[in-house]
C-alpha positions as CSV (number, residue, x, y, z in Angstrom):
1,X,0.0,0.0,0.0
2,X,0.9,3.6,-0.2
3,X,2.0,5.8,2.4
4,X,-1.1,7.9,1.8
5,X,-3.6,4.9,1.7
6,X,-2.7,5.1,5.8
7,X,-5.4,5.0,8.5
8,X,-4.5,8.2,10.0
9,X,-3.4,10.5,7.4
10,X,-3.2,13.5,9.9
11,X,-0.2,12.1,12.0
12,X,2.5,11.6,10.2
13,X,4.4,7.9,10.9
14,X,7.2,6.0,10.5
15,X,4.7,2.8,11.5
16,X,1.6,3.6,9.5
17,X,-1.5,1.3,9.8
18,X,-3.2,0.6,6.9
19,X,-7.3,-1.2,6.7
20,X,-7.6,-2.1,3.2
21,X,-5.3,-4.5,3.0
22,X,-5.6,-7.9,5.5
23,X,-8.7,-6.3,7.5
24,X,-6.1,-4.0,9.8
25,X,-4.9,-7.6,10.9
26,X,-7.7,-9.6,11.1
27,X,-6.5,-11.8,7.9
28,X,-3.4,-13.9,8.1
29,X,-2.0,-15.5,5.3
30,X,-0.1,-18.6,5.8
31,X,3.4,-19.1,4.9
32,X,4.6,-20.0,2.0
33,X,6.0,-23.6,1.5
34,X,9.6,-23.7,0.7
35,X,9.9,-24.4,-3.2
36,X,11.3,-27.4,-4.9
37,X,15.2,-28.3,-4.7
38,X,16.0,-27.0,-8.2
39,X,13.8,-23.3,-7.5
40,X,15.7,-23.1,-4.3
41,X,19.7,-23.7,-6.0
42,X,18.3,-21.0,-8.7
43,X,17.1,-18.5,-6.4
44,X,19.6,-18.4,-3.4
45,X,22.8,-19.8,-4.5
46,X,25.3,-17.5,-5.9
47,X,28.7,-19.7,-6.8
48,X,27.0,-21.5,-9.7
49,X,27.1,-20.2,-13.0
50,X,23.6,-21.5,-14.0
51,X,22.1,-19.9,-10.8
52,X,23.3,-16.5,-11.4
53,X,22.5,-16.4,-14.8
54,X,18.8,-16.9,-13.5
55,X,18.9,-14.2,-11.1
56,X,20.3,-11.6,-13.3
57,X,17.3,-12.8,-15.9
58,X,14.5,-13.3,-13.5
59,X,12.6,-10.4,-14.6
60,X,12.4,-11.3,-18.0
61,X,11.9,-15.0,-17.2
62,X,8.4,-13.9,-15.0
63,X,7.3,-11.5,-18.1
64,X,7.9,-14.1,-20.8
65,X,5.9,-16.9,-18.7
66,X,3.2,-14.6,-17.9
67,X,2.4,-13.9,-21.4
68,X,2.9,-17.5,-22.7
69,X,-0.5,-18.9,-20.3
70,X,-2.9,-15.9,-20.3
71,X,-6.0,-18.2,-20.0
72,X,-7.8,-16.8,-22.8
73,X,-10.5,-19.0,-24.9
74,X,-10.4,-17.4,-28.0
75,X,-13.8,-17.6,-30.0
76,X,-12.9,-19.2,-33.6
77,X,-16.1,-18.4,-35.1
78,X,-14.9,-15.3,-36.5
79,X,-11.8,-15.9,-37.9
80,X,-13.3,-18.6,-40.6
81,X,-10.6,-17.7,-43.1
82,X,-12.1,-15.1,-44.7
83,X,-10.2,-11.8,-43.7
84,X,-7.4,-11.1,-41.3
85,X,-7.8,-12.6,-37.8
86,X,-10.1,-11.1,-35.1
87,X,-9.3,-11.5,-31.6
């Protein structure tokens, strides 16, 4: 959240409490389970080549996988052939 989404916007804080996010604490998420052998050696290790190739790359690793399975269901009854496709 932003610093200006705060609760109290008239006091200024280096703790600000926020309510729109996690109910002002009444939500807790669980954590997160540790992630398979091979994610961990490419995400935390730093002596192998293979492993800091990934984390110099990640960024474009998460953009080019979230493009490549948008979910879409793409309607084929108007791209029959006759004209340039219609998405």
């Amino acid at each position: 959240m932003w610093y200006q989404e705060r609760i109290d916007k008239h006091a200024h804080s280096a703790n600000p409490k926020f309510q729109l996010c996690f109910g002002n604490g009444k939500i807790q998420l669980p954590l997160l389970n540790d992630p398979p052998i091979v994610m961990q050696k490419l995400l935390f290790e730093s002596n192998s080549i293979l492993s800091r190739n990934f984390q110099q790359h990640i960024r474009t690793y998460n953009m080019m996988f979230a493009f490549t399975s948008p979910g879409a269901k793409i309607d084929d009854t108007y791209n029959n052939g006759h004209g340039p496709p219609n998405l």
